[in-house]
VEXLUMTOR-318528 format. One record per residue: residue in three letters; y, x, z of N, C-alpha, C in turn. Coordinates in steps of 0.1 Angstrom, whole numbers, padded with zeros to 4 digits, always signed. Layout:
REM VEXLUMTOR-318528
alaYXZYXZYXZ
...
This chain:
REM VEXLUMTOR-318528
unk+0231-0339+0539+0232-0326+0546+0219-0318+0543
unk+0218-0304+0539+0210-0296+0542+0199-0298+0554
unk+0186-0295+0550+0176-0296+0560+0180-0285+0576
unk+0184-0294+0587+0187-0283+0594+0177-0275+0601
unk+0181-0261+0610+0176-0254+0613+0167-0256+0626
unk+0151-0253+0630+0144-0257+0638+0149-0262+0650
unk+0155-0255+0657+0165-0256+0669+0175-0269+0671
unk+0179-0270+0661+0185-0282+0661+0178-0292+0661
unk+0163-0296+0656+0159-0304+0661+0151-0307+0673
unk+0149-0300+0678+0143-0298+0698+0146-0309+0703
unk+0164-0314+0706+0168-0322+0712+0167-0336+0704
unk+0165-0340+0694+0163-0352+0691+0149-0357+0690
unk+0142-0347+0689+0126-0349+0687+0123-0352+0705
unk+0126-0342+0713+0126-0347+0731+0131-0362+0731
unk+0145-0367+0725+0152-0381+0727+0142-0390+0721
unk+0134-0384+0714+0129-0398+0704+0113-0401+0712
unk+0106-0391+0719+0098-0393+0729+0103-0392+0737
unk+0110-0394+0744+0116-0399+0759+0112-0415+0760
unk+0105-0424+0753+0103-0436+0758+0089-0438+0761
unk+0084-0424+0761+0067-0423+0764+0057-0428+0760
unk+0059-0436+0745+0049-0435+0735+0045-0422+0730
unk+0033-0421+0721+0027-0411+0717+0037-0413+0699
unk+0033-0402+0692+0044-0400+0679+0034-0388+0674
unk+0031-0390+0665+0029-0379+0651+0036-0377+0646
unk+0034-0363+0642+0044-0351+0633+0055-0359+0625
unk+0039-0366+0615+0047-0370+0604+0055-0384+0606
unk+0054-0393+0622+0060-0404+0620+0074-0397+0631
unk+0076-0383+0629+0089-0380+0640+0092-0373+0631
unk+0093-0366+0619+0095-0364+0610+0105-0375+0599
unk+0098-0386+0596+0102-0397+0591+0114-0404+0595
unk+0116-0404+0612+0125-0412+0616+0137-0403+0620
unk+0135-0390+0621+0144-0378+0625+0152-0379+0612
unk+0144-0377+0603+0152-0376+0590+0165-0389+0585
unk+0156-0398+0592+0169-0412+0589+0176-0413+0598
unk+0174-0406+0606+0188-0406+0623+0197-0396+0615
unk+0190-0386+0610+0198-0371+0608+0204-0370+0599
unk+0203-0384+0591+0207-0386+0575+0207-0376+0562
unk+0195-0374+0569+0188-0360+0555+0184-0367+0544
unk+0192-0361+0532+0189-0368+0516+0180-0365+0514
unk+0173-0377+0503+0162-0377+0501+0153-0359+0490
unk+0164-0355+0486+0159-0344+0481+0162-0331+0489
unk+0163-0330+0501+0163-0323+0513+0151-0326+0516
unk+0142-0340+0520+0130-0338+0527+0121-0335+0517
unk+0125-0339+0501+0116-0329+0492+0114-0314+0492
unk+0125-0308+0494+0124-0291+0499+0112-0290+0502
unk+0108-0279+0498+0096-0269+0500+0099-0256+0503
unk+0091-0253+0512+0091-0239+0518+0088-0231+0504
unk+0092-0220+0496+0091-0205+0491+0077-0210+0487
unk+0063-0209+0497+0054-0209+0495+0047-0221+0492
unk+0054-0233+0487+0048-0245+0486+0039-0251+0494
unk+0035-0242+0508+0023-0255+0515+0033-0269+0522
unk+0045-0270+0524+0052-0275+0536+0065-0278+0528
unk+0066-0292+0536+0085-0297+0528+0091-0288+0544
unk+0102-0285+0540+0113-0277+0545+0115-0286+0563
unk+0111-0297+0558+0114-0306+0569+0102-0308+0577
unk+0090-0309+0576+0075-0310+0582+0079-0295+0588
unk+0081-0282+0582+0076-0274+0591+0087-0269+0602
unk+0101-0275+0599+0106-0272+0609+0105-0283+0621
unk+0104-0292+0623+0101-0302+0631+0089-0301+0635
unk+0078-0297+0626+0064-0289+0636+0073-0285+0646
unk+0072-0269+0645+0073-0258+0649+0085-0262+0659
unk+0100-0273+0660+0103-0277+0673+0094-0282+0685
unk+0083-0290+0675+0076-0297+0687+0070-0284+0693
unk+0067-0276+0688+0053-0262+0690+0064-0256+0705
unk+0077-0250+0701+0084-0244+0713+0084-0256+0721
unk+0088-0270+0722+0088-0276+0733+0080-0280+0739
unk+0067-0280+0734+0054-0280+0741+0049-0263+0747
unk+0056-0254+0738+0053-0242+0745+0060-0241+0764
unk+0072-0252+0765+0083-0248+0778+0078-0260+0782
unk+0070-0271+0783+0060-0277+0791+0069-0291+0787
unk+0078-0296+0781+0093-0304+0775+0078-0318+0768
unk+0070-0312+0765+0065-0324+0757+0050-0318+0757
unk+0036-0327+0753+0024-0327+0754+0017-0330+0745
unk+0008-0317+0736+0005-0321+0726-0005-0334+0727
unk-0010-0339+0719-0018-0348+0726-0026-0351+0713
unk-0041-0346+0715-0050-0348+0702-0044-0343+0690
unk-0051-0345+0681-0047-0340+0663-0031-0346+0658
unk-0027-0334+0663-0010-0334+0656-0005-0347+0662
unk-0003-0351+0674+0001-0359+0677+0011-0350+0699
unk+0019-0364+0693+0025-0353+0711+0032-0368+0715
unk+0036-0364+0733+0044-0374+0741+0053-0365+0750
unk+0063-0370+0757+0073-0366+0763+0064-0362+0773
unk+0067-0350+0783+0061-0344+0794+0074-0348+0808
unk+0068-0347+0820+0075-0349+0831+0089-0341+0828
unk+0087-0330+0827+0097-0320+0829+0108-0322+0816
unk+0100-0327+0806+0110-0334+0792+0121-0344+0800
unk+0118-0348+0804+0122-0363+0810+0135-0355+0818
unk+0132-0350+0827+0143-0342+0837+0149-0342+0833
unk+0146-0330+0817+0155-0322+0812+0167-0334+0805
unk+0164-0346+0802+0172-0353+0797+0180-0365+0807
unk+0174-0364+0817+0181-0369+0826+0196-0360+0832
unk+0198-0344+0830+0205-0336+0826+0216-0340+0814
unk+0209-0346+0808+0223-0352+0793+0227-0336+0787
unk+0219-0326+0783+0220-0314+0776+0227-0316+0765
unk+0238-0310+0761+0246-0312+0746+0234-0308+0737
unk+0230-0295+0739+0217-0289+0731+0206-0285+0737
unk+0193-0283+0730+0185-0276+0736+0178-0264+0721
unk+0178-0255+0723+0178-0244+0718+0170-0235+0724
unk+0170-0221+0716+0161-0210+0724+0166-0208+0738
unk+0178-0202+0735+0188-0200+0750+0186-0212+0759
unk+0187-0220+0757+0184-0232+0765+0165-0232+0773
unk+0160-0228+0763+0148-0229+0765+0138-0219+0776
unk+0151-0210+0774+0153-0193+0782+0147-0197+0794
unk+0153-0208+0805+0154-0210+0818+0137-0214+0822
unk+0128-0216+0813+0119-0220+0817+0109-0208+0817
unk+0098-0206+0825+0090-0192+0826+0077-0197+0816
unk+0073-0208+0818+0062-0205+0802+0070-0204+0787
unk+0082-0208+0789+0088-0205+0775+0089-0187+0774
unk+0092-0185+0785+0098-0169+0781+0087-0162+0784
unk+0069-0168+0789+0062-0157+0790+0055-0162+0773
unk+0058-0169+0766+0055-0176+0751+0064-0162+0743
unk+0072-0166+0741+0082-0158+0735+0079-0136+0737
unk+0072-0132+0752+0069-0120+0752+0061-0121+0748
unk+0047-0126+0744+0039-0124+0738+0043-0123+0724
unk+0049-0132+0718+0048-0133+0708+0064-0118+0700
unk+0066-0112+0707+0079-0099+0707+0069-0090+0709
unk+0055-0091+0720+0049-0080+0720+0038-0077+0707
unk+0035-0089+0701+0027-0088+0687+0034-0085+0674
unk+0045-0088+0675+0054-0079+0666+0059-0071+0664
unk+0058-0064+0672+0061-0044+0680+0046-0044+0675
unk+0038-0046+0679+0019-0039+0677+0020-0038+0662
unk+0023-0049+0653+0023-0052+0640+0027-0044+0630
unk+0041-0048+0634+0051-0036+0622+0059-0030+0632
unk+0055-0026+0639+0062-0014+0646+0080-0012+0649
unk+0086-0033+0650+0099-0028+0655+0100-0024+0673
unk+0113-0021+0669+0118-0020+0686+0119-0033+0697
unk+0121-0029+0705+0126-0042+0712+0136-0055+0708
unk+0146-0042+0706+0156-0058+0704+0155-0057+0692
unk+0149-0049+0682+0148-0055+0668+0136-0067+0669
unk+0127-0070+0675+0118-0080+0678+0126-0092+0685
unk+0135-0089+0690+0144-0101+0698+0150-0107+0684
unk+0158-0100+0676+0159-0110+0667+0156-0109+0659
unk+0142-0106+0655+0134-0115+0645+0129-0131+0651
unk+0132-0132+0665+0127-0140+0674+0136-0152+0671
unk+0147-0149+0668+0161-0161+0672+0164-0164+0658
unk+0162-0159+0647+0168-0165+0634+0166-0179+0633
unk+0175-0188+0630+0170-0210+0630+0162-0210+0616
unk+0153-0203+0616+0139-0206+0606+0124-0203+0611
unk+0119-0208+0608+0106-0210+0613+0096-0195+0615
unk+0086-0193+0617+0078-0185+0615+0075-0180+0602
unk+0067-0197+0598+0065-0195+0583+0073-0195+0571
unk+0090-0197+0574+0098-0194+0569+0103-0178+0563
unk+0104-0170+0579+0103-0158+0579+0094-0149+0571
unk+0079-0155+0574+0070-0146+0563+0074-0148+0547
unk+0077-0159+0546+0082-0165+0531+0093-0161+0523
unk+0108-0154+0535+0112-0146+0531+0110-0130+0532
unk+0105-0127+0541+0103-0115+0540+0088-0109+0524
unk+0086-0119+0522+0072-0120+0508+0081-0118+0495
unk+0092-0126+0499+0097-0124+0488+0108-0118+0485
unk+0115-0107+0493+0116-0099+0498+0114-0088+0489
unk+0100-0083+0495+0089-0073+0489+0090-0077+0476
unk+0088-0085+0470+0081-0089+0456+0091-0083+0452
unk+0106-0089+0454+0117-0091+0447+0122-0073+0445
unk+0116-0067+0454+0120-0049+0455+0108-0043+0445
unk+0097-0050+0449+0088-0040+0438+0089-0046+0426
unk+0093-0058+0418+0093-0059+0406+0106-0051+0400
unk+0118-0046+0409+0126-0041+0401+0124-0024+0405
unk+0112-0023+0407+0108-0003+0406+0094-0008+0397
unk+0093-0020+0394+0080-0021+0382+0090-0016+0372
unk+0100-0026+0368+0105-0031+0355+0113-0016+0351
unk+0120-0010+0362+0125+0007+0359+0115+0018+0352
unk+0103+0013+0363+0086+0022+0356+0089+0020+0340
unk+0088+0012+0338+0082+0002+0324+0094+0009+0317
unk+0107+0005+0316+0117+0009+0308+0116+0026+0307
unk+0111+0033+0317+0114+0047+0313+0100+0053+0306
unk+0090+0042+0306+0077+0048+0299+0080+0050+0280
unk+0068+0057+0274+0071+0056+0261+0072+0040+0255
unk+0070+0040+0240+0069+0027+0236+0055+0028+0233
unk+0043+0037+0233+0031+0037+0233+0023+0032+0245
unk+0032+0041+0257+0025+0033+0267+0030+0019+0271
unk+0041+0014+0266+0046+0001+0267+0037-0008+0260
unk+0031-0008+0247+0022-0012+0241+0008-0012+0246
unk+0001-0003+0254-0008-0002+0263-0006-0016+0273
unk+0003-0011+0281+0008-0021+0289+0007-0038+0286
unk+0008-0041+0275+0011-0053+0268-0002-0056+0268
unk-0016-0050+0265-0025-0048+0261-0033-0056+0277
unk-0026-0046+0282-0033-0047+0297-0027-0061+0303
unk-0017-0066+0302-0009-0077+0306-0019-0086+0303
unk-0017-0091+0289-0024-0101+0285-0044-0103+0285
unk-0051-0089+0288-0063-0091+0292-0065-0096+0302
unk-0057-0098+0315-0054-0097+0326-0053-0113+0329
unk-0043-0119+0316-0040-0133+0321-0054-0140+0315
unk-0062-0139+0308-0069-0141+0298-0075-0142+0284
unk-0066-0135+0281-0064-0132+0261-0074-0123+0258
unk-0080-0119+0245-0084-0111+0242-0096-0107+0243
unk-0103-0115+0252-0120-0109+0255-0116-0098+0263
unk-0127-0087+0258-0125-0077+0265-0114-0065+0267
unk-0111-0055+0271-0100-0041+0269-0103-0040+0262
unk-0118-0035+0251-0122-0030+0239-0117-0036+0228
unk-0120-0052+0224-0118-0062+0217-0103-0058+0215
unk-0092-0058+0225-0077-0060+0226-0076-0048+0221
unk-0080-0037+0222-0073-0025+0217-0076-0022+0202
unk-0085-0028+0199-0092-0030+0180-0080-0036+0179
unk-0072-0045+0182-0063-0054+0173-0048-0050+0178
unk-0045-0050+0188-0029-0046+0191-0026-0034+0186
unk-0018-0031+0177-0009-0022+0175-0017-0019+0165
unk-0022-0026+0155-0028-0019+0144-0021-0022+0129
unk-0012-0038+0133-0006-0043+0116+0010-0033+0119
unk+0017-0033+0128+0031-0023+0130+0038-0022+0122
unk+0040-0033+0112+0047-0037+0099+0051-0053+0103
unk+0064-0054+0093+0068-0065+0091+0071-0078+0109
unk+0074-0067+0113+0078-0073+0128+0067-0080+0131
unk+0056-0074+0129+0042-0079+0141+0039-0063+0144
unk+0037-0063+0159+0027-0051+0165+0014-0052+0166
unk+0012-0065+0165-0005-0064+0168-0009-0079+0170
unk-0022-0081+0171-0023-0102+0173-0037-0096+0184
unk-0035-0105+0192-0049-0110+0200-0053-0120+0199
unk-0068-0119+0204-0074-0134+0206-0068-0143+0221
unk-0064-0156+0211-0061-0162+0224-0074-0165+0234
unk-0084-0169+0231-0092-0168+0242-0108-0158+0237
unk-0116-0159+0244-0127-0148+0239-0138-0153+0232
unk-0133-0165+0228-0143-0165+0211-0134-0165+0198
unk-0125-0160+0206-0114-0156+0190-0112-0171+0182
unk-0114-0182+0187-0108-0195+0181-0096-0196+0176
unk-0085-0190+0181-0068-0190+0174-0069-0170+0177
unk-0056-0170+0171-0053-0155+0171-0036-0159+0177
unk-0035-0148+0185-0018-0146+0189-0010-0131+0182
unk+0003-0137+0174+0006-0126+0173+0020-0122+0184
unk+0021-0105+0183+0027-0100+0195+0039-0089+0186
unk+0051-0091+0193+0058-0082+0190+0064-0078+0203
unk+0059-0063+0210+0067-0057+0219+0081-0045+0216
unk+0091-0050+0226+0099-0040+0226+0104-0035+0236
unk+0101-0017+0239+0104-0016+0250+0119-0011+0252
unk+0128-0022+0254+0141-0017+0254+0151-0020+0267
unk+0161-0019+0269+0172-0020+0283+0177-0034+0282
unk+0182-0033+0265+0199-0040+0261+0188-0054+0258
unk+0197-0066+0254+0189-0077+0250+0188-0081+0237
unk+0173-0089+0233+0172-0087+0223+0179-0102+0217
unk+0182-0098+0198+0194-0105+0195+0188-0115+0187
unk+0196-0125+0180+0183-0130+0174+0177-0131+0162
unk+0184-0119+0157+0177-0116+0142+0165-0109+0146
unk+0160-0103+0158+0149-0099+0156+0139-0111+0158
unk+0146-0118+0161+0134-0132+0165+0132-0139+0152
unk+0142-0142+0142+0143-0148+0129+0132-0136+0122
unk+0136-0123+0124+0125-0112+0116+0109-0115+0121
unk+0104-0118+0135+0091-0121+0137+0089-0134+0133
unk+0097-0152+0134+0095-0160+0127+0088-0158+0114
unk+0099-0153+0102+0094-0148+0094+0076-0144+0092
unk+0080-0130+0100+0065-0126+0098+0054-0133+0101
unk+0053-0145+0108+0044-0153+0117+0041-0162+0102
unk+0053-0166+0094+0054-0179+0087+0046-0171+0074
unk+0051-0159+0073+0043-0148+0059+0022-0148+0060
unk+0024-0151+0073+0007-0150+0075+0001-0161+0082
unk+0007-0173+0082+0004-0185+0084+0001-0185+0096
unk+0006-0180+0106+0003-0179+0119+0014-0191+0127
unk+0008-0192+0137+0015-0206+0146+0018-0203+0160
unk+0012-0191+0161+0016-0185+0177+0018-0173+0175
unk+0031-0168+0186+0037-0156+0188+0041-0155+0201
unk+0041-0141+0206+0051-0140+0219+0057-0128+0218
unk+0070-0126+0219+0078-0116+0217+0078-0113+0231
unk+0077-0099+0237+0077-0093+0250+0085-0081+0250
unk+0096-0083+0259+0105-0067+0260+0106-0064+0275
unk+0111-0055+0272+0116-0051+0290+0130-0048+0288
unk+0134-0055+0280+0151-0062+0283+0150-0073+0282
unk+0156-0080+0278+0167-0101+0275+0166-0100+0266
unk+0169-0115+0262+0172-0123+0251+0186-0126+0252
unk+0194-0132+0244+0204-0134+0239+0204-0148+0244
unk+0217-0155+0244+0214-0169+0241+0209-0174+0228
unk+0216-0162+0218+0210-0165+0205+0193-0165+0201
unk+0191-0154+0207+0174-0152+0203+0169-0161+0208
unk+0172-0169+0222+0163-0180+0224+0163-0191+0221
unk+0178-0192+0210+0180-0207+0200+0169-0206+0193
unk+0169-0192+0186+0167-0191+0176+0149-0190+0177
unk+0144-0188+0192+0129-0189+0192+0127-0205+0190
unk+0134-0214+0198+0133-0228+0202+0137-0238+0184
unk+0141-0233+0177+0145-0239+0166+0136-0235+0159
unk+0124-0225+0161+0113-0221+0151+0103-0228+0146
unk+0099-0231+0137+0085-0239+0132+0074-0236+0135
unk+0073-0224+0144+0060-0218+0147+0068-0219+0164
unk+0056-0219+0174+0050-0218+0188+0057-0203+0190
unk+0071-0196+0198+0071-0184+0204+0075-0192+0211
unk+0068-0177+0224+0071-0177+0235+0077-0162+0237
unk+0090-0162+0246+0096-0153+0245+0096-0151+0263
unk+0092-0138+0262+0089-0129+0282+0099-0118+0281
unk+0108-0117+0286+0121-0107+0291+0115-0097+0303
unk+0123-0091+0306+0118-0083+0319+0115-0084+0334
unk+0124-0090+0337+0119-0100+0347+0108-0109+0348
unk+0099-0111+0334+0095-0122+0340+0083-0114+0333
unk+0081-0103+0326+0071-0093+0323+0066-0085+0340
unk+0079-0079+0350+0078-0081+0362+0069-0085+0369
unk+0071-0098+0368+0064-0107+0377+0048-0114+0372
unk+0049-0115+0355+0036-0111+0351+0027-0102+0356
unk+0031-0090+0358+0024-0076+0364+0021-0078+0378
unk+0028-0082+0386+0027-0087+0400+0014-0097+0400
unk+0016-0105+0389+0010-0117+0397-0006-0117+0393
unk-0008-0108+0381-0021-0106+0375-0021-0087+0379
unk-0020-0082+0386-0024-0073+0391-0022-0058+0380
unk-0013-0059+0372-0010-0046+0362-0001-0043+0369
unk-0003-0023+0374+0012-0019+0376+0004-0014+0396
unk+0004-0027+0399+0003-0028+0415-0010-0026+0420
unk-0013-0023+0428-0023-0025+0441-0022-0031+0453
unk-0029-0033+0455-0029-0041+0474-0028-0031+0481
unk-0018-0035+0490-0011-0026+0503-0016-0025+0516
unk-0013-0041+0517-0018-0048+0531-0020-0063+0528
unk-0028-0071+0536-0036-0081+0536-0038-0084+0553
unk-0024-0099+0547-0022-0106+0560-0029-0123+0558
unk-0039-0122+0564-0043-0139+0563-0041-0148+0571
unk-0031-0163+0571-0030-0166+0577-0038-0180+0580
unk-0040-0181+0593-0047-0195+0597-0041-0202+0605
unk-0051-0215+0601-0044-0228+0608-0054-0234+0615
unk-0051-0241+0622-0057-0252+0634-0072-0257+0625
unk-0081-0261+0626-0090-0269+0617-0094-0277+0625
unk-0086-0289+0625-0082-0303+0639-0099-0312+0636
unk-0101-0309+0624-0118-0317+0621-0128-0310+0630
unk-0126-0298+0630-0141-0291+0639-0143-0297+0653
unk-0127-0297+0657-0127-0309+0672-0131-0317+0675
unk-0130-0330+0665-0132-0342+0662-0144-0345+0672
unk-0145-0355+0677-0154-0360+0683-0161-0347+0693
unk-0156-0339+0701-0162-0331+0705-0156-0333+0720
């Protein structure tokens, strides 16, 4: 089964301290997952943002609300036990315990306004648009993970429209700027002496792969829609093999073919072939194209500073 949703595990994590031992994260984690018969590549899952398997953070974040409605007690570094009022609640035999469920209790629901009224302060929803951002069965840090990628996923496709409606001069600029960016080339100065100066025989230009110019890369950009086929990849082979070169990267702001990427992967020389999407996300991730908007940092507990205090 699918890693399930936070909520669903409230009630088993309460059952499994209800015998009033103490339990860490990670050993209620472990044993939830073999009650709940979660496959082994379900607790591999990772959150979007790689800090957290799918299953650590939603089983956190149960324990977090039922310690928020008084149900269980944290107790030292990441560790908890069943609380009086946990006990009750299961002496009740509850089918579920959930938000709704959780509703009935006043520190759960003075937890939950706070946390509806920093979300209104923040990005400025309404009430009940804050109510359910509140109730979706995914975590906090889930939510920012999709809403991140989200954003990304909207501005790389108003990058990649920019890009396709520019000339092929400034597309070439662009390319220039990409690759100084990841680390090619030495400097802007260095990179603009060499790109777009041979413009013959299916090379646009070669850079230094790093900045003592120890190998050279050659580059063929195309700034086009449709995808590219794979004679133009057999035509840069070629050219690579004509000037004893061993590295290439063809870059467009369209696709490859299935063909062109046989036909890169069957070459005697090193291409690497970048489409538009992933020219996109190049720009995103090394900073061409975009700026910083907003700058959200998040923190965490630093359970060491406590230590012994």
């Amino acid at each position: 089964m699918a890693v399930p949703g936070y909520q669903e595990f409230m009630l088993p994590l309460l059952k499994l301290a209800a015998d009033g031992n103490e339990y860490s994260i990670a050993a209620a984690v472990a044993m939830l997952a073999e009650e709940m018969k979660i496959s082994a590549d379900d607790r591999a899952s990772f959150l979007p943002s790689g800090t957290q398997t799918k299953l650590y953070n939603r089983v956190a974040w149960a324990a977090t609300y039922l310690s928020k409605s008084l149900l269980i007690e944290k107790i030292g570094r990441g560790r908890f036990k069943v609380a009086t009022r946990g006990l009750e609640v299961l002496q009740k035999n509850p089918p579920q315990i959930n938000s709704a469920f959780l509703d009935q209790f006043l520190e759960y629901r003075a937890f939950k306004a706070r946390k509806t009224e920093k979300i209104e302060m923040t990005v400025g929803l309404k009430n009940d648009e804050c109510e359910a951002a509140n109730e979706p069965d995914i975590t906090p840090d889930e939510q920012m993970d999709v809403a991140y990628t989200e954003l990304r996923e909207t501005l790389a496709d108003e990058l990649l429209g920019r890009v396709r409606a520019g000339t092929p001069k400034f597309f070439e600029h662009l390319v220039v700027d990409l690759l100084v960016a990841m680390g090619y080339g030495g400097s802007r100065v260095d990179a603009a002496q060499v790109v777009g100066k041979s413009g013959d025989g299916g090379i646009d230009g070669v850079i230094k792969e790093d900045r003592l110019g120890l190998d050279m890369v050659y580059i063929q950009a195309k700034r086009v829609e449709s995808d590219i086929g794979p004679g133009a990849i057999r035509e840069f082979v070629g050219s690579l093999g004509e000037r004893k070169a061993n590295k290439g990267v063809f870059i467009t702001s369209g696709g490859f073919t299935a063909g062109a990427r046989e036909a890169a992967n069957k070459a005697h020389t090193r291409i690497v072939l970048i489409d538009g999407e992933q020219l996109a996300d190049f720009m995103f991730d090394h900073g061409v194209g975009v700026s910083d908007y907003k700058t959200y940092t998040v923190k965490k507990l630093d359970s060491d500073y406590f230590e012994g205090i």
